[in-house]
ZADO-1210 file (C-alpha; in nm, 4 decimals, padded with zeros to 6 digits):
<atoms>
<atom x="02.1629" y="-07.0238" z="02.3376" code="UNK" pos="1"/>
<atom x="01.9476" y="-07.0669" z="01.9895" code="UNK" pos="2"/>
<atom x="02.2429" y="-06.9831" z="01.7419" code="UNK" pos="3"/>
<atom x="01.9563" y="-06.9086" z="01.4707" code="UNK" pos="4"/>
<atom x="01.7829" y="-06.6707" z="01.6811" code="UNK" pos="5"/>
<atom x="02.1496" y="-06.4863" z="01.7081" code="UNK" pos="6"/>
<atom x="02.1809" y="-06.4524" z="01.3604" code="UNK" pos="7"/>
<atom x="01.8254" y="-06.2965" z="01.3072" code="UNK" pos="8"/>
<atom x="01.8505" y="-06.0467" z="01.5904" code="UNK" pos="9"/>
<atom x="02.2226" y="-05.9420" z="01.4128" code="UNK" pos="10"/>
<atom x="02.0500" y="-05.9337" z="01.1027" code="UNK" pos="11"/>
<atom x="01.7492" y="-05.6904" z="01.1941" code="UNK" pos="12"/>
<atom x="01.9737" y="-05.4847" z="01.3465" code="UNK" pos="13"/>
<atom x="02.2182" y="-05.4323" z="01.0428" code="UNK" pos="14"/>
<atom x="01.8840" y="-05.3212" z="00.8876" code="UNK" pos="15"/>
<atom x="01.8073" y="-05.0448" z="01.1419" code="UNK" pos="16"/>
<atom x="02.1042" y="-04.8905" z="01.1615" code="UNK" pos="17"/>
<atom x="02.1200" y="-04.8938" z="00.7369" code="UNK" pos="18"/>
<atom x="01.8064" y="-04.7365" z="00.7430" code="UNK" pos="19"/>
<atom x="01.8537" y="-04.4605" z="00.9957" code="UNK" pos="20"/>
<atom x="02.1835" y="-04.4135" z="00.8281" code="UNK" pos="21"/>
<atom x="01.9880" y="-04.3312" z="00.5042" code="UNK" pos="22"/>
<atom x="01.7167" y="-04.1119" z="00.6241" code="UNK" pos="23"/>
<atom x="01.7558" y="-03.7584" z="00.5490" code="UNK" pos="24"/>
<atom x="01.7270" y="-03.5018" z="00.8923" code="UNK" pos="25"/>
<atom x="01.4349" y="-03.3646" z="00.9745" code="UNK" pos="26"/>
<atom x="01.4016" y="-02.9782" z="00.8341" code="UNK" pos="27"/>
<atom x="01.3683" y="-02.7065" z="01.0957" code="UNK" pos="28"/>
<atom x="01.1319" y="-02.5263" z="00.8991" code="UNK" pos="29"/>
<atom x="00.9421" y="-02.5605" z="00.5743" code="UNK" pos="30"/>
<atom x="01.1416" y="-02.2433" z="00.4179" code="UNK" pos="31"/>
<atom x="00.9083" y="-01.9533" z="00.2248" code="UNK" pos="32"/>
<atom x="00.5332" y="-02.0548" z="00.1770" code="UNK" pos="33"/>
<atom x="00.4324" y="-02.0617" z="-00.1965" code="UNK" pos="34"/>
<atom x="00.2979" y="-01.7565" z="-00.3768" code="UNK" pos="35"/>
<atom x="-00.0865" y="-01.7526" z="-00.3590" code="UNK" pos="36"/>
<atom x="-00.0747" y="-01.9073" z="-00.0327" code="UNK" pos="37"/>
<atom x="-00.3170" y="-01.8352" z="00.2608" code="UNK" pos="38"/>
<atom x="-00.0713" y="-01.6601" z="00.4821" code="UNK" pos="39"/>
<atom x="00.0352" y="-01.4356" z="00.1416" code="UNK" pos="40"/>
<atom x="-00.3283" y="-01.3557" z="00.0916" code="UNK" pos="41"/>
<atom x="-00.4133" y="-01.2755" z="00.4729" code="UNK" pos="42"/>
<atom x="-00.0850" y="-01.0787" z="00.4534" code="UNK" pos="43"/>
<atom x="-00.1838" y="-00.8698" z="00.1978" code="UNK" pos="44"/>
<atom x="-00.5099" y="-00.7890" z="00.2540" code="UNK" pos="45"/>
<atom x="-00.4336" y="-00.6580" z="00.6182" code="UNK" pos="46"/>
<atom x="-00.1666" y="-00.4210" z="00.4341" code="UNK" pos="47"/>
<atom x="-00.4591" y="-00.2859" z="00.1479" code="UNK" pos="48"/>
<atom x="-00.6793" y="-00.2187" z="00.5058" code="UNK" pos="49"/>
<atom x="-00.3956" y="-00.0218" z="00.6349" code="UNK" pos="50"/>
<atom x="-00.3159" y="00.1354" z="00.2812" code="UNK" pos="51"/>
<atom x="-00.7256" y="00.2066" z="00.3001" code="UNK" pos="52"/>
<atom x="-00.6775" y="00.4081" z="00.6040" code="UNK" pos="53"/>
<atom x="-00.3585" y="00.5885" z="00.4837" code="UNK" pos="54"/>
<atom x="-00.5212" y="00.7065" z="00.1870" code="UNK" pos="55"/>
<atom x="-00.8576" y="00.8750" z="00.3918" code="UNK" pos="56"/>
<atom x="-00.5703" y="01.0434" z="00.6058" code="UNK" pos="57"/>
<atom x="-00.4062" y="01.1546" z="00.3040" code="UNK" pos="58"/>
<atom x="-00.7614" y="01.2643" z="00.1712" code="UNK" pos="59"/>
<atom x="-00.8396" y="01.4873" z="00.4544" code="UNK" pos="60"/>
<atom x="-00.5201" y="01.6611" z="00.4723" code="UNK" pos="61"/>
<atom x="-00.5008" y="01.7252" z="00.1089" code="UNK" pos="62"/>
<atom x="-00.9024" y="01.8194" z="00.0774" code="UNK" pos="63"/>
<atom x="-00.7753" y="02.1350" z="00.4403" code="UNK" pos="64"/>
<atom x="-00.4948" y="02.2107" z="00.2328" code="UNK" pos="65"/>
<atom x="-00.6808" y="02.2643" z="-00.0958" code="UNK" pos="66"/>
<atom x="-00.9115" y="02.4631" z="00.0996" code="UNK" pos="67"/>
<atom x="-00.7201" y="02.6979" z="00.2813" code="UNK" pos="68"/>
<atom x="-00.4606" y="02.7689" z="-00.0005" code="UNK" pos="69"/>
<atom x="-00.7496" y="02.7383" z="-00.2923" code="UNK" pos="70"/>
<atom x="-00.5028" y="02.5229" z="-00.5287" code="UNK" pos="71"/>
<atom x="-00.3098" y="02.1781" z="-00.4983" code="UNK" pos="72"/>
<atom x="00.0613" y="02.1819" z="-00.4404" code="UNK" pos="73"/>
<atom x="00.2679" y="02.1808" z="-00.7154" code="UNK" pos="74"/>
<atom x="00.5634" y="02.4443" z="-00.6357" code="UNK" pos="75"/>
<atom x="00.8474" y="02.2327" z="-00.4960" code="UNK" pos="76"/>
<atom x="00.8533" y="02.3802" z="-00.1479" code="UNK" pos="77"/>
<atom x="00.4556" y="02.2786" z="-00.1220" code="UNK" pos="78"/>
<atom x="00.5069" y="01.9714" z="-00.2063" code="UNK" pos="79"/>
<atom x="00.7951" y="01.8876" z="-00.0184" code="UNK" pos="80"/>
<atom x="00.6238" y="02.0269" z="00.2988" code="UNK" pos="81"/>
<atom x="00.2940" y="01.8640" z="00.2223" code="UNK" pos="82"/>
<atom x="00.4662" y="01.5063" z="00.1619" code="UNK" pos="83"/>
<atom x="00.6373" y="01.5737" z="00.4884" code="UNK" pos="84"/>
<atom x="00.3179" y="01.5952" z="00.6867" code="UNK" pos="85"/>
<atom x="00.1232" y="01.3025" z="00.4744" code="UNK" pos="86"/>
<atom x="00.4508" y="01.0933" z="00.5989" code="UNK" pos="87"/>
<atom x="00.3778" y="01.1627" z="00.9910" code="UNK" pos="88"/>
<atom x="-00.0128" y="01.0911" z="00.9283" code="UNK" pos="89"/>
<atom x="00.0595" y="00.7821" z="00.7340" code="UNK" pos="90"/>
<atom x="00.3657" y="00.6429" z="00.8459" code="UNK" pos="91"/>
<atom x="00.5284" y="00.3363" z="00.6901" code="UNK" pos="92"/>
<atom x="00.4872" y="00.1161" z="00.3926" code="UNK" pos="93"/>
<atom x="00.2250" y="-00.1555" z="00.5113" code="UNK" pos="94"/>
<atom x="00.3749" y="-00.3769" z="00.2062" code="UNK" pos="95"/>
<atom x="00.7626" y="-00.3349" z="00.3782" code="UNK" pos="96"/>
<atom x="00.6353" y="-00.4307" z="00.7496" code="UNK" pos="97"/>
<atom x="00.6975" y="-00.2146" z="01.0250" code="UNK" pos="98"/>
<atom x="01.0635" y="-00.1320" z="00.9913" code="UNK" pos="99"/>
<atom x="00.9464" y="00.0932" z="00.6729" code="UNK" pos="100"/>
<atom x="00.7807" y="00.3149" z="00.9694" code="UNK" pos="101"/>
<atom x="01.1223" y="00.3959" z="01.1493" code="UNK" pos="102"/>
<atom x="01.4152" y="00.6166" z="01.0802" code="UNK" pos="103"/>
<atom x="01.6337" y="00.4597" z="00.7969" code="UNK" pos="104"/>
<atom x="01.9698" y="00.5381" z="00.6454" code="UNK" pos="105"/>
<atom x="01.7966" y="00.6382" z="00.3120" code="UNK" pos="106"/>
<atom x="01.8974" y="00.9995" z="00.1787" code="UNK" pos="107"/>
<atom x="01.7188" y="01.2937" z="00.3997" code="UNK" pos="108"/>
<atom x="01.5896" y="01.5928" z="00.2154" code="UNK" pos="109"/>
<atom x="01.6239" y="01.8344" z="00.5149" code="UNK" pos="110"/>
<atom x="01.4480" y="02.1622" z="00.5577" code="UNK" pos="111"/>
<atom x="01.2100" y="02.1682" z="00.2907" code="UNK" pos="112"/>
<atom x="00.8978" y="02.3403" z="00.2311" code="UNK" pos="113"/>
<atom x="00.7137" y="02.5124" z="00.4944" code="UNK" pos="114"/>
<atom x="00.8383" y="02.5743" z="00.8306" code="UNK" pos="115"/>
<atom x="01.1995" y="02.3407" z="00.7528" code="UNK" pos="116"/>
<atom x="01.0118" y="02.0362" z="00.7416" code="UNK" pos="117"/>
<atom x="01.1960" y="01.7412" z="00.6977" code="UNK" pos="118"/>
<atom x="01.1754" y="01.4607" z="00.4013" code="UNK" pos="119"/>
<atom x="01.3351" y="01.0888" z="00.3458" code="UNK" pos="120"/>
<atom x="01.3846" y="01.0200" z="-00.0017" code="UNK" pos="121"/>
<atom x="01.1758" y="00.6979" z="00.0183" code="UNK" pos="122"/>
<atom x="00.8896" y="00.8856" z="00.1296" code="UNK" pos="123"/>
<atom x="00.9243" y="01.1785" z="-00.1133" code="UNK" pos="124"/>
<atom x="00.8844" y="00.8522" z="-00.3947" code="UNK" pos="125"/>
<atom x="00.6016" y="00.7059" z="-00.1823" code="UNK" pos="126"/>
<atom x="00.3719" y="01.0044" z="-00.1957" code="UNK" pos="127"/>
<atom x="00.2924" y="01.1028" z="-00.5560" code="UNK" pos="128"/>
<atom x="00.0857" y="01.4669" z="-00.6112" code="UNK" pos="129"/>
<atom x="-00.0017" y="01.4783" z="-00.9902" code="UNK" pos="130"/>
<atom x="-00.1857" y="01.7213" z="-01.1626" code="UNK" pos="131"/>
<atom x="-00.4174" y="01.6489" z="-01.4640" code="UNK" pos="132"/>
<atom x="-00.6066" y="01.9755" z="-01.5759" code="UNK" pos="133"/>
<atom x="-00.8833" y="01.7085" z="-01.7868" code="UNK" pos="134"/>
<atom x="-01.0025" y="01.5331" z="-01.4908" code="UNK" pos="135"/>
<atom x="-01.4042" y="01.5332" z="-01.4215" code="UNK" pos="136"/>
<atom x="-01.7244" y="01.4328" z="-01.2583" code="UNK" pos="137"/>
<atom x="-01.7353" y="01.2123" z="-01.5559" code="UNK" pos="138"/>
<atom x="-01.3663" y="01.0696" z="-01.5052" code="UNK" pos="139"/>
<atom x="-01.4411" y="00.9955" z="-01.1560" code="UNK" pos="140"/>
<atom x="-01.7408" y="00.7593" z="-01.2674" code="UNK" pos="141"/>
<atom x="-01.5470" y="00.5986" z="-01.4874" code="UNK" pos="142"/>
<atom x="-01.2370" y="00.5426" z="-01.2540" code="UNK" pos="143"/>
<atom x="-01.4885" y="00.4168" z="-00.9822" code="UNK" pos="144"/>
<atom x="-01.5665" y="00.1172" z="-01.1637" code="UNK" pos="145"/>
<atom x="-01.2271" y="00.1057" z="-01.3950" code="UNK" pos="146"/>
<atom x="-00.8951" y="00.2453" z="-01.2960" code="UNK" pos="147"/>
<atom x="-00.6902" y="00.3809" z="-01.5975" code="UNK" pos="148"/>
<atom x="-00.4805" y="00.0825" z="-01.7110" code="UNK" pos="149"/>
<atom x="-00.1487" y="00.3786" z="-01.6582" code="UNK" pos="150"/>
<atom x="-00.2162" y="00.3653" z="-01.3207" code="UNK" pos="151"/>
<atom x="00.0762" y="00.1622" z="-01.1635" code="UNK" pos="152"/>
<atom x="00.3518" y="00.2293" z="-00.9228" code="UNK" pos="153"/>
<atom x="00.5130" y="00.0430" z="-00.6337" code="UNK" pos="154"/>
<atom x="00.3054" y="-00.1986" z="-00.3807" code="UNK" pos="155"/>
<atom x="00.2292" y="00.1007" z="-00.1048" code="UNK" pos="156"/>
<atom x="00.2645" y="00.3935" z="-00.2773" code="UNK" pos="157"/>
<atom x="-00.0232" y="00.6607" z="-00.2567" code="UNK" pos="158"/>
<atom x="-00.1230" y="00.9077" z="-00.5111" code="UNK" pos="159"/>
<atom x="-00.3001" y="01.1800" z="-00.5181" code="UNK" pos="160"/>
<atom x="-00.4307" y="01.3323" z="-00.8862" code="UNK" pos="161"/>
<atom x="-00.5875" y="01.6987" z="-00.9110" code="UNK" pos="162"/>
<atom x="-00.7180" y="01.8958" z="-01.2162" code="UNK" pos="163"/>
<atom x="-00.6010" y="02.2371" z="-01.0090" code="UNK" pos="164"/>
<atom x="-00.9489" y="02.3801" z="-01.0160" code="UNK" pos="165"/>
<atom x="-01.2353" y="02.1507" z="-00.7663" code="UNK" pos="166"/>
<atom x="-01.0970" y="01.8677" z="-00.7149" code="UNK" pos="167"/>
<atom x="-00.8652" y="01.5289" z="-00.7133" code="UNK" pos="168"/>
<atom x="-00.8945" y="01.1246" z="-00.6133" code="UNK" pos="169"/>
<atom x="-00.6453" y="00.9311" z="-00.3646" code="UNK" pos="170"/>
<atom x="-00.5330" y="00.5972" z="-00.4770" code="UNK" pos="171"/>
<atom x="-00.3195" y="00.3493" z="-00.3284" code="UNK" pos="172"/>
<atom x="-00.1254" y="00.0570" z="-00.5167" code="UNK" pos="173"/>
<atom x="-00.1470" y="-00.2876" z="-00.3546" code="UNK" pos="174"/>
<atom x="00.0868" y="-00.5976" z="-00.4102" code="UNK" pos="175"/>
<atom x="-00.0060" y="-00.6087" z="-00.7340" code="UNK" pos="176"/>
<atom x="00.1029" y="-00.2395" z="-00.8468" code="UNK" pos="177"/>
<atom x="-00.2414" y="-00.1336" z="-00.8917" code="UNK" pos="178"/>
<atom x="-00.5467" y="00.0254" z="-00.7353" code="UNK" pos="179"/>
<atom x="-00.6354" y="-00.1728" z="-00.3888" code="UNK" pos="180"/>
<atom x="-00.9758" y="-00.2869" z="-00.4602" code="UNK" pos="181"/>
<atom x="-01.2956" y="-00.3506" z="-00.2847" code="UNK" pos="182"/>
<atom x="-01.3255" y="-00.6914" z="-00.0770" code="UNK" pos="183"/>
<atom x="-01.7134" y="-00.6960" z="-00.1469" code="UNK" pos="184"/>
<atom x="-01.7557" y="-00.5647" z="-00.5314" code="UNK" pos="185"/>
<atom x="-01.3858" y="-00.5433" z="-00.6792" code="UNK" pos="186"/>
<atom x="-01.4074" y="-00.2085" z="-00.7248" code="UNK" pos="187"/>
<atom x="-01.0975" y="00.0387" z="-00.6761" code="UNK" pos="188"/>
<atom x="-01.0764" y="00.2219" z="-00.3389" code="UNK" pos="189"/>
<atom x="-01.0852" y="00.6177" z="-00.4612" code="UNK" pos="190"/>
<atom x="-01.0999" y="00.8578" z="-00.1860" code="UNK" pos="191"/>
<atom x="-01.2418" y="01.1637" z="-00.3647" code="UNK" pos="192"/>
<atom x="-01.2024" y="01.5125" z="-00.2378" code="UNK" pos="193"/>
<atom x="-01.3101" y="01.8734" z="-00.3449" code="UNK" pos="194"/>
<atom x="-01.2409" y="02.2386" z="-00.2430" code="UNK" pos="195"/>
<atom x="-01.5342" y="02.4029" z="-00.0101" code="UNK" pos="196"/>
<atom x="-01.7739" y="02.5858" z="-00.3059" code="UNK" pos="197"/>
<atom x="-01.6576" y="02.3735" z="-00.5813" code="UNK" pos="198"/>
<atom x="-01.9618" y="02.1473" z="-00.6576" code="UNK" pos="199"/>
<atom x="-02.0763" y="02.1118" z="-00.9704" code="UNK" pos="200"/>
<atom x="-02.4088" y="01.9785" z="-01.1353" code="UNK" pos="201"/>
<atom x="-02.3215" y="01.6678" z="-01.1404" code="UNK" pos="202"/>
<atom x="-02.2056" y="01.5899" z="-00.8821" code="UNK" pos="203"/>
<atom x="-02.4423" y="01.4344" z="-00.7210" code="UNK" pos="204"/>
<atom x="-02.4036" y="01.0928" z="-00.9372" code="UNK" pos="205"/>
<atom x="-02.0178" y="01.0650" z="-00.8870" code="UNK" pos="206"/>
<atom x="-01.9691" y="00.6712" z="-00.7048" code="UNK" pos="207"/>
<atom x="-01.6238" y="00.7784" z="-00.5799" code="UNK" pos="208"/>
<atom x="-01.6017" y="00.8101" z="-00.1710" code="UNK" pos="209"/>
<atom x="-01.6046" y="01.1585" z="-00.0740" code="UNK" pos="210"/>
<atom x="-01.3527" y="01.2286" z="00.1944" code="UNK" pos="211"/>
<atom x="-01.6300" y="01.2946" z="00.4229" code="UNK" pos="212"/>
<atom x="-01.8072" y="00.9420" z="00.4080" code="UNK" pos="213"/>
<atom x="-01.7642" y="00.6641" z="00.6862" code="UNK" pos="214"/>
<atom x="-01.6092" y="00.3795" z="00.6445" code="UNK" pos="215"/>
</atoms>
């Protein structure tokens, strides 16, 4: 037997089993993807195309209400019922995933509003009904092209602004807190809606999306 050859086959192995002693173990997984990363961005757009949706639901319901009861909600019973029945047509926070959409331990406001509707506490913060007795035609151009820099509030949440009198806009805040915007011109999605007889003269050149537009 060559002795030499021995020693060199004793020798490489020494030098595998060093080196597989040294080598760290293979991860499982690659832990949380970077922020900014594709899956991120994917992720959030598919929630501001749900939040889209939401927000014409909202829209419509608000623009029958207005109508039938000729004024926004603003005692606390309306609004509590109202925010009830915006949280059956849009259910769940598309930035929390789907376990936002199902019954949680969070505080229940129970038998509220019209009829003993029933409110959670997280929805009652997700749906916002403000009134601002100044807003416009005018406004609405601006805002259609420039949200109000105030305009910020938790990824999901949907708002709904009324002067009292004709009218109010829809907005929904994406990942970033504000207005979800437009894929194609980076606009902010308003959903615009007005009481039956309420148009004015210029109305005609407001860019906002009426409730009754398509998609």
């Amino acid at each position: 037997m060559d002795t030499s050859f021995s020693s060199l086959a004793k020798v490489g192995l020494l030098l595998v089993v060093l080196t597989t002693r040294g080598a760290p173990a293979a991860r499982a997984d690659f832990g949380d993807l970077p922020a900014g990363s594709a899956r991120e961005i994917n992720s959030n757009l598919a929630a501001d195309h749900i939040l889209h949706r939401q927000i014409r639901s909202v829209a419509s319901f608000l623009q029958n209400y207005c109508t039938m009861n000729y004024k926004f909600p603003q005692q606390l019973d309306d609004v509590r019922y109202v925010k009830s029945q915006l949280a059956e047509l849009a259910p769940g926070n598309p930035f929390l995933g789907a376990d936002s959409a199902t019954a949680s331990s969070v505080e229940t406001l129970s038998n509220v509003g019209t009829g003993g509707a029933r409110l959670s506490a997280s929805d009652d913060q997700r749906f916002q009904l403000d009134v601002d007795y100044s807003v416009s035609n005018n406004m609405l151009k601006q805002w259609a092209t420039h949200s109000p820099d105030g305009w910020q509030a938790s990824p999901g949440t949907i708002t709904a602004l009324s002067n009292d009198r004709n009218m109010f806009v829809v907005w929904g805040a994406g990942a970033d807190g504000r207005p979800i915007q437009d894929e194609l011109t980076g606009e902010p999605v308003l959903v615009v809606g007005r009481w039956v007889g309420s148009q004015t003269s210029d109305e005609s050149t407001d860019r906002s999306t009426d409730t009754d537009s398509s998609d």
